[in-house]
C-alpha positions as CSV (number, residue, x, y, z in Angstrom):
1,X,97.3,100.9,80.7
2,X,99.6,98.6,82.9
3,X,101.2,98.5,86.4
4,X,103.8,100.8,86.7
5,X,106.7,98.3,88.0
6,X,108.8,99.9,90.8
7,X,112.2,99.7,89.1
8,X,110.4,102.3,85.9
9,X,109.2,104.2,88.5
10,X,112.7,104.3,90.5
11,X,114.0,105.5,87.0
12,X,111.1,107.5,86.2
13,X,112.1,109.7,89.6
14,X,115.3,109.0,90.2
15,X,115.8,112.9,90.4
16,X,113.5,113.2,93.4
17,X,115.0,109.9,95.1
18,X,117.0,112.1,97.7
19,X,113.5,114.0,98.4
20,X,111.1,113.5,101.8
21,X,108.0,112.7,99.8
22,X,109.6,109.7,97.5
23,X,108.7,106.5,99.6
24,X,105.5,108.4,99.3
25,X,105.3,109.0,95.7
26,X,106.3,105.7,94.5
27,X,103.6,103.7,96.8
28,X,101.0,106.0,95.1
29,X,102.4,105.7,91.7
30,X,102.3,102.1,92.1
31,X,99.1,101.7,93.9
32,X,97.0,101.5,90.5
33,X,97.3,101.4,86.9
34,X,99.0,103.9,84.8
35,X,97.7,105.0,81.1
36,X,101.1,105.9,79.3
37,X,100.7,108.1,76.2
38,X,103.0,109.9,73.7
39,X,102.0,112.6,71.9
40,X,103.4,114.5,68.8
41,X,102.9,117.7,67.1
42,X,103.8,121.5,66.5
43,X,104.9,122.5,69.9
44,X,103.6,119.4,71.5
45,X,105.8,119.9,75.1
46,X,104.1,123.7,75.4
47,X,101.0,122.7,74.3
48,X,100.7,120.1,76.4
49,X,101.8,121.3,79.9
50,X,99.2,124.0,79.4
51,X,96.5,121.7,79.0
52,X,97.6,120.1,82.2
53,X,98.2,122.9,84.4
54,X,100.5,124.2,87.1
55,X,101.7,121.7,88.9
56,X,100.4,122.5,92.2
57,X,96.9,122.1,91.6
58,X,96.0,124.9,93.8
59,X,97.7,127.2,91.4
60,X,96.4,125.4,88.1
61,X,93.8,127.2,86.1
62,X,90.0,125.8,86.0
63,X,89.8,123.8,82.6
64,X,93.4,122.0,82.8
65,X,93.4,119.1,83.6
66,X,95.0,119.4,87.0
67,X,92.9,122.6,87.5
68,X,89.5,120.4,87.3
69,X,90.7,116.9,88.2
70,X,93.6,117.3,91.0
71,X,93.1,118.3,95.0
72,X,96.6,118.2,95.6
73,X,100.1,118.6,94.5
74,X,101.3,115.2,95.8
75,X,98.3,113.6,93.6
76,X,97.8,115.8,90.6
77,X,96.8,112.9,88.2
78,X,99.1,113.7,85.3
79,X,102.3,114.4,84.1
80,X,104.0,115.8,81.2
81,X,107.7,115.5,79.8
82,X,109.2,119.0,80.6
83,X,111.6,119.0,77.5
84,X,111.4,117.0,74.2
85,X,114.7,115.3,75.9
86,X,113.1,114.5,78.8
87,X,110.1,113.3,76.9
88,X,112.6,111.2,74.7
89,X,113.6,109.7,77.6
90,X,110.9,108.9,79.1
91,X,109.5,107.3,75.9
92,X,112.3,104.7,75.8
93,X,111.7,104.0,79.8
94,X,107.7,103.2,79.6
95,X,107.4,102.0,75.6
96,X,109.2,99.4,73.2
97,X,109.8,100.8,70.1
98,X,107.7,98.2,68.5
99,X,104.7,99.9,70.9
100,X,105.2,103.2,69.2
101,X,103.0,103.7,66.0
102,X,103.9,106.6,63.1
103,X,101.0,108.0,61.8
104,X,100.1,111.4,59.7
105,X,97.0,112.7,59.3
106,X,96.8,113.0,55.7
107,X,93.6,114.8,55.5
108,X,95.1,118.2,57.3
109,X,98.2,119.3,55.7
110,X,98.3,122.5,57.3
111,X,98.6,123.7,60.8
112,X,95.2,125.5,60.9
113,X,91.8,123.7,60.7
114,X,88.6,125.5,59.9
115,X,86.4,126.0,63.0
């Protein structure tokens, strides 16, 4: 968890820099701390997006995370790399590589788990 300096955020969004709601965007993105994550796994950029939700919160489905804990689309309270590029990406802007920890779980070699 850290403040999210402007210039990572600038870089962060540079795509939407030319949109209205940027100035607007960046002061909330910077107005509190930011818990930065990477996850890994089978499928991890699908999997993940659909435990977020749609984007618009008013279009995300009750149990994501958007769809229970967002009221609007300008703060929906999470976000997810789109692409395992954009996620690669986005992993060098927000972590050092020293920051980054490999782990396995040795106990589950297989992709199913008993229920």
């Amino acid at each position: 968890m850290h403040q999210a300096p402007e210039s990572i955020l600038a870089e962060h969004y540079h795509d939407l820099q030319r949109k209205p709601f940027y100035p607007a965007l960046i002061s909330y993105m910077s107005s509190g701390p930011v818990v930065a994550m990477v996850w890994e796994g089978p499928n991890v950029v699908c999997t993940s997006r659909a435990m977020i939700g749609h984007t618009n919160s008013a279009e995300a489905a009750p149990g994501t995370i958007r769809g229970d804990f967002s009221i609007h689309i300008s703060r929906n309270v999470i976000h997810a790399s789109d692409s395992v590029e954009g996620a690669q990406r986005e992993i060098q802007l927000w972590f050092q590589s020293s920051e980054l920890v490999d782990w396995a779980d040795e106990g589950h070699h297989s992709s199913t788990y008993p229920a």
